[in-house]
N, CA, C and O atoms as a GROMACS GRO file, in nm:
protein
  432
    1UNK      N    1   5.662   6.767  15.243
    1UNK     CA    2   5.564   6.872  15.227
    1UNK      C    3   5.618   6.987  15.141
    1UNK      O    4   5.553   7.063  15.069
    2UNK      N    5   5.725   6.984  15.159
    2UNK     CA    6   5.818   7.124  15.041
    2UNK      C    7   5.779   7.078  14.945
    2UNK      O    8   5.687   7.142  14.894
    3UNK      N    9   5.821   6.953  14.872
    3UNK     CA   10   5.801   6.938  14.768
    3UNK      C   11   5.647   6.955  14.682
    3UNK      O   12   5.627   6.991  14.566
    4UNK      N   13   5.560   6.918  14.778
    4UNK     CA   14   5.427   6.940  14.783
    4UNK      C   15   5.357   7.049  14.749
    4UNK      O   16   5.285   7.082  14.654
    5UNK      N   17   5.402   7.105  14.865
    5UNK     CA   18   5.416   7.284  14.838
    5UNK      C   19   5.452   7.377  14.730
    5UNK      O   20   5.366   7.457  14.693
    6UNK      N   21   5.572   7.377  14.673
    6UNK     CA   22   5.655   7.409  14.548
    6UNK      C   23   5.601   7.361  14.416
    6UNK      O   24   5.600   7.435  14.318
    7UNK      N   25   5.553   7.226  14.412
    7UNK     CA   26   5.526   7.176  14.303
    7UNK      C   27   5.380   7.138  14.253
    7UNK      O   28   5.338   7.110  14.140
    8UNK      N   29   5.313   7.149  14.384
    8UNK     CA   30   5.133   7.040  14.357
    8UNK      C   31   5.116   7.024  14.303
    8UNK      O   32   5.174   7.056  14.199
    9UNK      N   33   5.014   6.954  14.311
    9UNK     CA   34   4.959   6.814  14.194
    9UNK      C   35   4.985   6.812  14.090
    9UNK      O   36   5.009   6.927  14.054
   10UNK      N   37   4.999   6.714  13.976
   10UNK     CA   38   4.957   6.704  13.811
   10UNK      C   39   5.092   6.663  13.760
   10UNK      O   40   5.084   6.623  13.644
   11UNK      N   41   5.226   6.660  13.814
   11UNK     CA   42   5.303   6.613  13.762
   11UNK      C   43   5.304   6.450  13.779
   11UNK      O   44   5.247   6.376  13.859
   12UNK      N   45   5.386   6.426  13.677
   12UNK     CA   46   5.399   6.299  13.672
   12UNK      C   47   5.495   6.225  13.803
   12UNK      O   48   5.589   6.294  13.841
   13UNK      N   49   5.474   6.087  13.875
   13UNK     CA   50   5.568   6.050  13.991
   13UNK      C   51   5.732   6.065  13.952
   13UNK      O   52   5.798   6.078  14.054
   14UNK      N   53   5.813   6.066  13.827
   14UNK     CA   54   5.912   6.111  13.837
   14UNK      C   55   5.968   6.274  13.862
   14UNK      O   56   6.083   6.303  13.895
   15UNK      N   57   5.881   6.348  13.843
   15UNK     CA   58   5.922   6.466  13.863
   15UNK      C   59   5.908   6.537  14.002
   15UNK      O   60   5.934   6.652  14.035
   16UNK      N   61   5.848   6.407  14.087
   16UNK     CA   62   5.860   6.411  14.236
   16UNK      C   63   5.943   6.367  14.260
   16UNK      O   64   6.021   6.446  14.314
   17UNK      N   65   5.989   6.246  14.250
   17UNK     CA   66   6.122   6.207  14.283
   17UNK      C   67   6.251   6.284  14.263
   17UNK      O   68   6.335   6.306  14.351
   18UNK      N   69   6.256   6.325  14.133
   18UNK     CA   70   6.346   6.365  14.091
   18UNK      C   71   6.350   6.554  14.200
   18UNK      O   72   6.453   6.618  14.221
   19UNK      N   73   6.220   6.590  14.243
   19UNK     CA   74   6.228   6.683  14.337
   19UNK      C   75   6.281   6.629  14.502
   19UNK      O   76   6.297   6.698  14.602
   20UNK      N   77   6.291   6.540  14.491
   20UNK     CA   78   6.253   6.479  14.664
   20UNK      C   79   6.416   6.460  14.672
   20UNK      O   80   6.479   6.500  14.770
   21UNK      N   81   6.498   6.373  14.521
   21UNK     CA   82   6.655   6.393  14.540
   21UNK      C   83   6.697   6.540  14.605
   21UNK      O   84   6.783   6.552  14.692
   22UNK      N   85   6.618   6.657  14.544
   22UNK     CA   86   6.697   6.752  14.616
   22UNK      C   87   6.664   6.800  14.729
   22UNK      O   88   6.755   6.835  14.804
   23UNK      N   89   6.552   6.811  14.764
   23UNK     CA   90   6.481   6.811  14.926
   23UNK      C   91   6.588   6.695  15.011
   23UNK      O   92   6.658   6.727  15.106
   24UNK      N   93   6.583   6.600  14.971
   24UNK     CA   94   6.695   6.500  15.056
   24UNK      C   95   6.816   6.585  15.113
   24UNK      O   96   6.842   6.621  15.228
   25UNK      N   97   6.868   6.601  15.014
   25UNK     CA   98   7.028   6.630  15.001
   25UNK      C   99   7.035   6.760  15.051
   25UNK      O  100   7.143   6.782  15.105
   26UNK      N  101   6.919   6.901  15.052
   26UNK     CA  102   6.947   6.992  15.125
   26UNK      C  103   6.918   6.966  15.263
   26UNK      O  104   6.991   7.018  15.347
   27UNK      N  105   6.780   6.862  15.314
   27UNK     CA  106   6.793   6.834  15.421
   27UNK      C  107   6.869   6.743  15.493
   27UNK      O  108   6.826   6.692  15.596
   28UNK      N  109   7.012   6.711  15.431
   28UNK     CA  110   7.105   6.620  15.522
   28UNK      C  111   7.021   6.482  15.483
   28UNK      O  112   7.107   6.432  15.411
   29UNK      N  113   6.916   6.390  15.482
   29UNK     CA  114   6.875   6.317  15.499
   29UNK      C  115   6.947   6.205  15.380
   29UNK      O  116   6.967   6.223  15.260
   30UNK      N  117   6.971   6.105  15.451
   30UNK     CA  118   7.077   6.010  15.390
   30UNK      C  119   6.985   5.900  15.327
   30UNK      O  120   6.908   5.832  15.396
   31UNK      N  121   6.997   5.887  15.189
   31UNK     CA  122   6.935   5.787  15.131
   31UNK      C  123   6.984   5.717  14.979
   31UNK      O  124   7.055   5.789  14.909
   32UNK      N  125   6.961   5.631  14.946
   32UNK     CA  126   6.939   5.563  14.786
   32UNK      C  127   6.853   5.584  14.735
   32UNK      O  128   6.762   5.632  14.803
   33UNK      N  129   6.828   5.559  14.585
   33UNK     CA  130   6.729   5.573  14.484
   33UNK      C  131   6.724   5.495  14.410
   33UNK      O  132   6.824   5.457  14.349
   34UNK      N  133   6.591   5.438  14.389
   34UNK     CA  134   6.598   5.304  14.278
   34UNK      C  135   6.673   5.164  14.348
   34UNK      O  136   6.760   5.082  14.316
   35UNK      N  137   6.630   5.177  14.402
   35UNK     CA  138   6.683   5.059  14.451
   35UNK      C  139   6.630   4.911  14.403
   35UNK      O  140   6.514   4.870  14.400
   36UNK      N  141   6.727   4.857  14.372
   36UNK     CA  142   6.676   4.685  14.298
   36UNK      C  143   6.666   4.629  14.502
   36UNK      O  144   6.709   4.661  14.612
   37UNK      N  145   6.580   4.533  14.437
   37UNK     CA  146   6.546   4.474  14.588
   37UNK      C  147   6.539   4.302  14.474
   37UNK      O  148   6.494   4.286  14.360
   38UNK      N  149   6.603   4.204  14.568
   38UNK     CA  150   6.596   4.107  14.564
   38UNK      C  151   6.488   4.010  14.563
   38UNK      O  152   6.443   4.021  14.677
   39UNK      N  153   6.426   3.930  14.508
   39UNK     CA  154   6.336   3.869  14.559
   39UNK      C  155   6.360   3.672  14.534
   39UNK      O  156   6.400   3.601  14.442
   40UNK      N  157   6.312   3.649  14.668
   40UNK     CA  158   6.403   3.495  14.660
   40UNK      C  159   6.236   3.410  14.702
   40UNK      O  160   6.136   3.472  14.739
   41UNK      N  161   6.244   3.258  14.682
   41UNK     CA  162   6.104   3.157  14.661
   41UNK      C  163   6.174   3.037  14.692
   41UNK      O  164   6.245   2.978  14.611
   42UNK      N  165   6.149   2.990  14.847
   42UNK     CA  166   6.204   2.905  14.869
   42UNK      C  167   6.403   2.927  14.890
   42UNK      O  168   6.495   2.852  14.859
   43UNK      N  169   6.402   2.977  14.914
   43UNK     CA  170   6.595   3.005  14.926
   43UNK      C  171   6.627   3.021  14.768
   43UNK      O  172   6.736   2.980  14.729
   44UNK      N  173   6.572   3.057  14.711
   44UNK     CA  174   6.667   3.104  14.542
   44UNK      C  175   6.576   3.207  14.528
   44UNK      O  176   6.458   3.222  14.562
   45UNK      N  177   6.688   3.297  14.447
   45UNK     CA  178   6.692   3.433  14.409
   45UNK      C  179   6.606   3.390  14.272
   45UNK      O  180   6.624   3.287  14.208
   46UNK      N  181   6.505   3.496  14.242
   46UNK     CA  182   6.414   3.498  14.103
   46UNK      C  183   6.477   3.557  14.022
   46UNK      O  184   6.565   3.621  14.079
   47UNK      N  185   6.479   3.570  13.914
   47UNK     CA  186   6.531   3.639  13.800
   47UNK      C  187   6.438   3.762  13.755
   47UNK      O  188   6.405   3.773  13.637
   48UNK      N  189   6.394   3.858  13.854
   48UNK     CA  190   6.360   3.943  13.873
   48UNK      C  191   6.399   4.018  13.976
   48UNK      O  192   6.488   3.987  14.056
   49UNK      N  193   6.325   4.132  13.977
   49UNK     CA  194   6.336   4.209  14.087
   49UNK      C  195   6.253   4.340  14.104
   49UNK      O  196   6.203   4.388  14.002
   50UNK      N  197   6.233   4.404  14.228
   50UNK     CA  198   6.152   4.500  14.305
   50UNK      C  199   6.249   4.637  14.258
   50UNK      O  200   6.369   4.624  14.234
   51UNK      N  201   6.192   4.743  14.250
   51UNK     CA  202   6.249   4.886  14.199
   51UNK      C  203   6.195   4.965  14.323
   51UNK      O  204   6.098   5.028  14.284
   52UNK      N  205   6.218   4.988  14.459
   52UNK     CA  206   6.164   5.082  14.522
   52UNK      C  207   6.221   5.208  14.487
   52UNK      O  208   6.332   5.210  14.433
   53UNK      N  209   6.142   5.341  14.518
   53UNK     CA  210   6.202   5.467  14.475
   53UNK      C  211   6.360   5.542  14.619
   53UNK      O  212   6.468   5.600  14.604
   54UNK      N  213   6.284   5.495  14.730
   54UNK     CA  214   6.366   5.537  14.796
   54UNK      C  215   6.424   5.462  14.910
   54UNK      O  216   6.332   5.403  14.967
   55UNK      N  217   6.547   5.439  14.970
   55UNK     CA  218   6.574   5.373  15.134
   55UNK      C  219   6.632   5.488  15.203
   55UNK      O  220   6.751   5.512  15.183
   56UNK      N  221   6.575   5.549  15.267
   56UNK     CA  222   6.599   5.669  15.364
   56UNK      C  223   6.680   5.575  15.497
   56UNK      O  224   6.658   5.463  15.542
   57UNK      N  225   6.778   5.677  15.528
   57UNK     CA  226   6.868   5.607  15.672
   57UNK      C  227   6.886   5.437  15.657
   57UNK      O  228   6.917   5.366  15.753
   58UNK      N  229   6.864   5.390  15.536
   58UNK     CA  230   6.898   5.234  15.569
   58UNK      C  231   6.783   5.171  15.619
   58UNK      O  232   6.782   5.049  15.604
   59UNK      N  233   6.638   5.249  15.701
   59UNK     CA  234   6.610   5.200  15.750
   59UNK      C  235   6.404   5.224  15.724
   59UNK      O  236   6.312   5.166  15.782
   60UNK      N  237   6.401   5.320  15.629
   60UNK     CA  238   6.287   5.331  15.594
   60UNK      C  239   6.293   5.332  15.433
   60UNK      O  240   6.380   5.390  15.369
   61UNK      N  241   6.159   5.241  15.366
   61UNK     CA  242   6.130   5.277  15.247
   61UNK      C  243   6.072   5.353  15.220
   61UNK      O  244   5.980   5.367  15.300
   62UNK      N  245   6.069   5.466  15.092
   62UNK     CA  246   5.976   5.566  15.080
   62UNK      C  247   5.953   5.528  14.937
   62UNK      O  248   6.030   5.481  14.853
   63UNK      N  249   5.801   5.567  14.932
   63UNK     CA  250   5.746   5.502  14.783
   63UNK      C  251   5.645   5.664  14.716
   63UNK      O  252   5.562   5.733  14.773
   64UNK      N  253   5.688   5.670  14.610
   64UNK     CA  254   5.615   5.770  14.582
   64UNK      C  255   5.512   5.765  14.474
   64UNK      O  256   5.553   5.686  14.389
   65UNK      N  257   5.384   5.820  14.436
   65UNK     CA  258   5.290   5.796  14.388
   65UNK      C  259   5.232   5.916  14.386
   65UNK      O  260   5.245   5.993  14.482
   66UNK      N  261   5.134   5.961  14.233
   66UNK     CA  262   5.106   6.055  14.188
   66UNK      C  263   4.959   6.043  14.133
   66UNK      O  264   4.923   6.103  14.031
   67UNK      N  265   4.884   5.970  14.200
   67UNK     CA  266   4.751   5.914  14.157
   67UNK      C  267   4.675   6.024  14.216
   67UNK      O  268   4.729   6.131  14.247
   68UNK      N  269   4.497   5.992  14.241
   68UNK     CA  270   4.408   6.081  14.297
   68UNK      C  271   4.409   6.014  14.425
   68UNK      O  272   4.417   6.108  14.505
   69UNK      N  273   4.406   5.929  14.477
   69UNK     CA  274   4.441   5.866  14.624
   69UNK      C  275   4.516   5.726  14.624
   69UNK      O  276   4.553   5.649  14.535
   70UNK      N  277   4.522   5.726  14.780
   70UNK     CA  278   4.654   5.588  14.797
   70UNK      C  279   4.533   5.512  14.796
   70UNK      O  280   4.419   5.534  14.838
   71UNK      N  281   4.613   5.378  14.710
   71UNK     CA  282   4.453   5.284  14.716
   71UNK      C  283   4.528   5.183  14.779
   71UNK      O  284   4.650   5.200  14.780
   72UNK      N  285   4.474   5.063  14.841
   72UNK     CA  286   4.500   4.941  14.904
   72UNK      C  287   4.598   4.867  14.844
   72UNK      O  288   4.673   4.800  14.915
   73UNK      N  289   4.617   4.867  14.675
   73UNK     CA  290   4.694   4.813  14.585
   73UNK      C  291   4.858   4.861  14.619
   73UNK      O  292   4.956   4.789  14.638
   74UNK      N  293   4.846   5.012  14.619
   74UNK     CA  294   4.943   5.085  14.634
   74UNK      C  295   5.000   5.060  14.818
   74UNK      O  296   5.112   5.104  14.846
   75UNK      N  297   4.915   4.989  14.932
   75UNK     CA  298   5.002   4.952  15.036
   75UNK      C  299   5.066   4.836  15.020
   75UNK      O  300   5.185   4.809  15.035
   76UNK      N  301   4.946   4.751  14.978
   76UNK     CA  302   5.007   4.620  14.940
   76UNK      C  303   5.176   4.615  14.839
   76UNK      O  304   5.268   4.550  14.890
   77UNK      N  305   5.190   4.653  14.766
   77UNK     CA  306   5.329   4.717  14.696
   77UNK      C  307   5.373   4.771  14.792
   77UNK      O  308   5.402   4.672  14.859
   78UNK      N  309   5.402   4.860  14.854
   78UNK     CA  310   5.499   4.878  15.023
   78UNK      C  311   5.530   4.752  15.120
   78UNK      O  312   5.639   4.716  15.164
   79UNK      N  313   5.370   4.682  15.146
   79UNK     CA  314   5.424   4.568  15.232
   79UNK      C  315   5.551   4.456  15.195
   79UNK      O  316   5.642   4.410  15.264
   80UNK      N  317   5.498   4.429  15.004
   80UNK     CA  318   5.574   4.370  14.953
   80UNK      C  319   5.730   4.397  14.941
   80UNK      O  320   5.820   4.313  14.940
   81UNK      N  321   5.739   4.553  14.932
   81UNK     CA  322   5.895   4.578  14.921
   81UNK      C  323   5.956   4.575  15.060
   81UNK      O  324   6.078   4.582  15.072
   82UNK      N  325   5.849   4.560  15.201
   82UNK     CA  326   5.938   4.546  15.310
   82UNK      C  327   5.959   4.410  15.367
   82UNK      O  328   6.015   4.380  15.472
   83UNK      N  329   5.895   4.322  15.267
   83UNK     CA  330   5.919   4.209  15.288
   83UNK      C  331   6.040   4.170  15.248
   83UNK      O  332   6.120   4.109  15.319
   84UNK      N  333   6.062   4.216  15.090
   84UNK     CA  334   6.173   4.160  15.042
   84UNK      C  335   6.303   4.216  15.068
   84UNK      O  336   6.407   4.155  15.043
   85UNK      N  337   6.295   4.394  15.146
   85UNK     CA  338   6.427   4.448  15.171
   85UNK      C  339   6.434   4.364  15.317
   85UNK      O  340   6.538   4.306  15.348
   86UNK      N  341   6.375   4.363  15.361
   86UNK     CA  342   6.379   4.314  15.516
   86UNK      C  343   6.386   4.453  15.586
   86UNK      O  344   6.465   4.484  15.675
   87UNK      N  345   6.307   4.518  15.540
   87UNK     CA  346   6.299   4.641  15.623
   87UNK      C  347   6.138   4.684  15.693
   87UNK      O  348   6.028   4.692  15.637
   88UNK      N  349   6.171   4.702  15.811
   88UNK     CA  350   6.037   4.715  15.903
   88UNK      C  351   5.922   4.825  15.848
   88UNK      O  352   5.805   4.796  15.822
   89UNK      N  353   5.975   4.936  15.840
   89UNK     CA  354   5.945   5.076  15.828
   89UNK      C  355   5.949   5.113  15.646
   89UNK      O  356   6.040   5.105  15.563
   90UNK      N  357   5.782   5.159  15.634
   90UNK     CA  358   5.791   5.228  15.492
   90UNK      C  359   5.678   5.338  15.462
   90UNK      O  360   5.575   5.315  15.526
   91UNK      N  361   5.672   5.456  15.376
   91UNK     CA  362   5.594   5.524  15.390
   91UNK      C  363   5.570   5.606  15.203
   91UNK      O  364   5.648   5.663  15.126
   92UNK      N  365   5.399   5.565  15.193
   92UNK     CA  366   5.364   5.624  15.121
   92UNK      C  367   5.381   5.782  15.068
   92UNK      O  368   5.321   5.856  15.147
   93UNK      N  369   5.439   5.850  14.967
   93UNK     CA  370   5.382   5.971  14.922
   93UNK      C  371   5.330   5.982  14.830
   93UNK      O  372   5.384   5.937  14.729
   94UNK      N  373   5.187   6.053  14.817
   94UNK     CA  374   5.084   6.067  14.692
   94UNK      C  375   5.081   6.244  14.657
   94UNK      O  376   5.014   6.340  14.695
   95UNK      N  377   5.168   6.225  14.586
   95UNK     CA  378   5.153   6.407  14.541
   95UNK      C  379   5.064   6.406  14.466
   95UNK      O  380   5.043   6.527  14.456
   96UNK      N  381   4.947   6.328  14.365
   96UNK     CA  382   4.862   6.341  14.290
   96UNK      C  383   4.727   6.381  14.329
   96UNK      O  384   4.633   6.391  14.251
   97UNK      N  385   4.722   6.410  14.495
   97UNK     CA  386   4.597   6.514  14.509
   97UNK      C  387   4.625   6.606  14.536
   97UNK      O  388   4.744   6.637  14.540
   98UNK      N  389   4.509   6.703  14.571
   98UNK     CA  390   4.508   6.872  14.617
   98UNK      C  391   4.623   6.875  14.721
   98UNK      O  392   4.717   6.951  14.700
   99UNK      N  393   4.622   6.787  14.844
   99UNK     CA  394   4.682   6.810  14.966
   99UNK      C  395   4.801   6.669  14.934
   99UNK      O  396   4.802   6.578  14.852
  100UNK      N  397   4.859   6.696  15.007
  100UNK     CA  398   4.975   6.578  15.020
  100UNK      C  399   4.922   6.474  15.123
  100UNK      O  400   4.874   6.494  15.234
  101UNK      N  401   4.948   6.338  15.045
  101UNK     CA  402   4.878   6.236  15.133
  101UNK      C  403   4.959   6.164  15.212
  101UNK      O  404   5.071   6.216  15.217
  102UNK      N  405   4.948   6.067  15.274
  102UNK     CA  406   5.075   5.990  15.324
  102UNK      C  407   5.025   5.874  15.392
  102UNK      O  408   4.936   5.898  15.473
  103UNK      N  409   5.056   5.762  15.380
  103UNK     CA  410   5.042   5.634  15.467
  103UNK      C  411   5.202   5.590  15.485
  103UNK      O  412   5.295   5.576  15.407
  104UNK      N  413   5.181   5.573  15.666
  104UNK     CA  414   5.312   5.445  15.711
  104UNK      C  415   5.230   5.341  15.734
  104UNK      O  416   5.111   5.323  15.759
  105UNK      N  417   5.352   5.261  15.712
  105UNK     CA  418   5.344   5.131  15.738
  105UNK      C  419   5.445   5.038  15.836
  105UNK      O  420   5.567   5.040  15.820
  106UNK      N  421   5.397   4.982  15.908
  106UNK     CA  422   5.501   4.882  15.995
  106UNK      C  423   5.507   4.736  15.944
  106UNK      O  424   5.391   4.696  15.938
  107UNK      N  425   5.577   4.658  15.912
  107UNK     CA  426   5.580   4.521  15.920
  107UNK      C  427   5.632   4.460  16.003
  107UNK      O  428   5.749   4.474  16.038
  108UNK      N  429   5.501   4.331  16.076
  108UNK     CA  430   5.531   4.278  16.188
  108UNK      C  431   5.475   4.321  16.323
  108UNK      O  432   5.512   4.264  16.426
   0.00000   0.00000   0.00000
């Protein structure tokens, strides 16, 4: 919500991120960025791969997005990256409206 706050709407999704690195790091909150995520078909690894923006505590993904709302497309892309991190827990941010939006998600 700081970041939300400080910055609202109209920027582009990197210049949230690139705000949310420092919201992290003053709030203690332990995470990666950019993370390559694996993706395997049948037991072999693809010659691709998933870019999530954030893994908070190891144990949540955070995805950020700068549109006019979270659309169905944009959960579906969360479910997918908690499929392939093997991580339960992930949560939308949409700084691209008036108010700050947010969807979690559980898998499983």
């Amino acid at each position: 919500m700081a970041v939300h706050s400080e910055l609202g709407c109209g920027f582009l999704e990197s210049v949230y991120r690139a705000a949310l690195r420092i919201q992290f790091d003053r709030s203690a909150v332990a995470y990666r960025h950019e993370v390559k995520l694996q993706i395997r078909y049948q037991g072999e690894i693809l010659d691709l791969h998933y870019r999530v923006d954030f893994i908070c505590f190891n144990d949540v993904i955070v995805e950020v997005k700068a549109n006019d709302t979270i659309t169905s497309r944009d959960e579906a892309q969360l479910l997918n990256y908690l499929k392939a991190a093997k991580i339960r827990r992930g949560l939308i941010l949409n700084f691209g409206a008036q108010s700050l939006q947010h969807k979690r998600r559980v898998l499983g």
